[in-house]
Every structure is written in C-alpha cells, then in structure tokens.
N, C-alpha and C positions, 0 to 999 in steps of 0.2 A: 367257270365263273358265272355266277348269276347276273342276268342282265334285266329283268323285271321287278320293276317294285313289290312284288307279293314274291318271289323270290327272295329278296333282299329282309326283308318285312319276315319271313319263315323262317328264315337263317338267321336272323337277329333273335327272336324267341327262343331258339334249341341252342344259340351258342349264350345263350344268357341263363336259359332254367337248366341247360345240361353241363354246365361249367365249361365250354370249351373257347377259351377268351381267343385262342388263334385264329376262329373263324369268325372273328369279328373284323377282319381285315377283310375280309371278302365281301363285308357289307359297309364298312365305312371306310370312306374315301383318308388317305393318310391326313388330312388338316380338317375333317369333318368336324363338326361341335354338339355337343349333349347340353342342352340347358335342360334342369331340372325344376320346377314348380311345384313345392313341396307345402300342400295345405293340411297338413295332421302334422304333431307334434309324437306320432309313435314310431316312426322312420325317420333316416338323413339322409341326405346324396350334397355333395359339393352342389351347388347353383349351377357353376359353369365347370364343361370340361372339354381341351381340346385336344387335339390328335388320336388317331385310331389305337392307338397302342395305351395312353390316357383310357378311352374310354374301355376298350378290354379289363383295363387294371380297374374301375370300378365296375361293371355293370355284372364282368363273371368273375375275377379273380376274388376281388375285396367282399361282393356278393355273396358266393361260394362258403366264405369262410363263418358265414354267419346261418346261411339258410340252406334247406335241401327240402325234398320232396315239391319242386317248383314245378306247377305249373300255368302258363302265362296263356291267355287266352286274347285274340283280337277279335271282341264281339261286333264283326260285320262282314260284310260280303270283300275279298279284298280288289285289290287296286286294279285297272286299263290298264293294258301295257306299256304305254307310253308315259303313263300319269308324271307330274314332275313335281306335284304336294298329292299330301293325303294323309284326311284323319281320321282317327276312330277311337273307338272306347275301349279298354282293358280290363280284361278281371285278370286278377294273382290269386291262386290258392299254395300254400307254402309252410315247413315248420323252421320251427327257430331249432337250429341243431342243439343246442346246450340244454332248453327246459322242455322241447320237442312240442311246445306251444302250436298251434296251426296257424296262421296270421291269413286275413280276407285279406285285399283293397282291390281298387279298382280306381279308374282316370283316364285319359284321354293322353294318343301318342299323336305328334303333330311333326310328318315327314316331309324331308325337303329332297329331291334325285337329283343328282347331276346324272343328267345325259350324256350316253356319247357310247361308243363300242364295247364298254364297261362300264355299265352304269353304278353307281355305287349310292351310297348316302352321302348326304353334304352335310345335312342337320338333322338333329331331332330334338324335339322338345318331347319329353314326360313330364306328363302333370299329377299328381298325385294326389285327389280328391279326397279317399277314406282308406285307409288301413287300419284292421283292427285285430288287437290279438284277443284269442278265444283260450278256454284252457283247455289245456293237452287233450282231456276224454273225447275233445270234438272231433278230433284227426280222422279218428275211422271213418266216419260219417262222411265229412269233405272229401277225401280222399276215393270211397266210394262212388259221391257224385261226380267229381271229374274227370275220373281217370276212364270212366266210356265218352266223353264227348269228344265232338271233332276236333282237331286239334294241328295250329293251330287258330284254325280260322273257325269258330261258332255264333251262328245264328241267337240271338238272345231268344227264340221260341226254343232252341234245344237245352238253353244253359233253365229255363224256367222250370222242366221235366224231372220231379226226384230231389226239390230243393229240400237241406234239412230243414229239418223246423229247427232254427239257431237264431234268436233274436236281428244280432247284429247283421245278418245277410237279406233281410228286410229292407234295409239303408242300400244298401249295395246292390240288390237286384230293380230298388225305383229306382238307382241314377242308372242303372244300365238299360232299363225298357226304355 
C-alpha cells in the first residue's frame, strides 16, 4: 500500500497513462472527489466526480478508450512525506487512437492526502490550461522527446532538452518554466 504523497502521486500517473483503472483504489480514498477545470474547448472531463471506483471509470477506463501512447509528466520536485496538499504543473504528451493525432497539454494538479496508516487521496483538482491537437506526422518527434525523460517526475530543465520545433509546444513550454 502506498503511504507517501509522491507514492500515491506515481501510482496515479501509471494507473491513468497505463490504463490500469484498479489501481486507482490504491490511490484514492473510496469517497475521494476529482473536480476538473476545463479551460480549452479541445478536451471534456465531467466537472465533478465522486468515489474511487467513478474516478477509475473516467480518468483510465473512459480515458483509455480514446487515447494511447500517454505520457503524463509532473513537472517538479515531488512531495515531503508527510505533505497533506500539494501542487504542481503537468505536461500530457498522447495520440488520439482513431486519427493517431498526438495531442500536447499541460495544467496544474492540486492534491489533498488524508492521513493516517494508509494514506490515500481525498481530492484532486485537475485544471487543464492548454491542450492541443497537432497532426499525426508530429507523433515521432514528441514521442522521441519523451520517452527519455524522467518519469514520472521531470524537472522543467530536462523537459526544455531536444524540444521539437512544433509551434504549438512554445505555449506550453512558457506556462510550464
């Protein structure tokens, strides 16, 4: 059982980019809540969602069914062991399974811990700043840049290393310095 916020925070990443919606019990508490902050109009998420089992069926199940090659990055150092909030910035790099599009975004995760001898999640807020779909020929390129970085915790000096030249990741690499 993970009992550290960057624990919990890692396991949330791989059960979300790697479709495995069961182990999202291990990070969210059964009555936890997802609000979503949805500022582009290229993506959807419900506003609000509650219980563990709810937020599996969006974040890897419904997910899943749309996108693949995900990878989710938490551009900063992560969390004290003890910590019981904590935020940071996200980059997404990802294809749309059907036209195999590669889609950026990036935003800001805003975590709440319930304490105690199984520490879990209580809340999470994702806010979703920019997401942008690029077309398919860009995949290699993206795909090349992030599949060496750390992962999934990177330093925004490692994500800045090898950036393509792609207009739109311009936008997305100033809100992430």
């Amino acid at each position: 059982m993970n009992s550290r916020p960057q624990d919990l925070i890692s396991g949330y990443v791989r059960a979300k980019d790697h479709n495995r919606p069961y182990a999202m019990s291990q990070v969210f508490a059964r009555d936890a809540r997802l609000e979503m902050i949805v500022h582009t109009g290229t993506i959807s998420f419900p506003a609000l969602t509650e219980g563990n089992e709810a937020i599996a069926d969006v974040l890897a199940r419904r997910f899943a069914q749309s996108y693949e090659d995900v990878h989710t990055f938490c551009v900063a150092t992560p969390p004290e062991g003890g910590a019981q909030h904590y935020s940071c910035r996200w980059l997404v790099v990802m294809s749309e399974k059907e036209s195999r599009a590669p889609r950026v975004g990036c935003g800001r995760y805003d975590w709440t811990f319930r304490p105690g001898a199984a520490m879990l999640v209580g809340k999470l807020t994702i806010t979703i700043d920019q997401m942008h779909t690029l077309p398919a020929d860009r995949l290699a390129a993206l795909m090349d840049w992030v599949t060496p970085l750390p992962y999934p915790w990177c330093p925004v000096a490692a994500l800045s290393v090898d950036v393509p030249a792609i207009d739109e990741l311009q936008s997305v690499m100033a809100y992430l310095a």
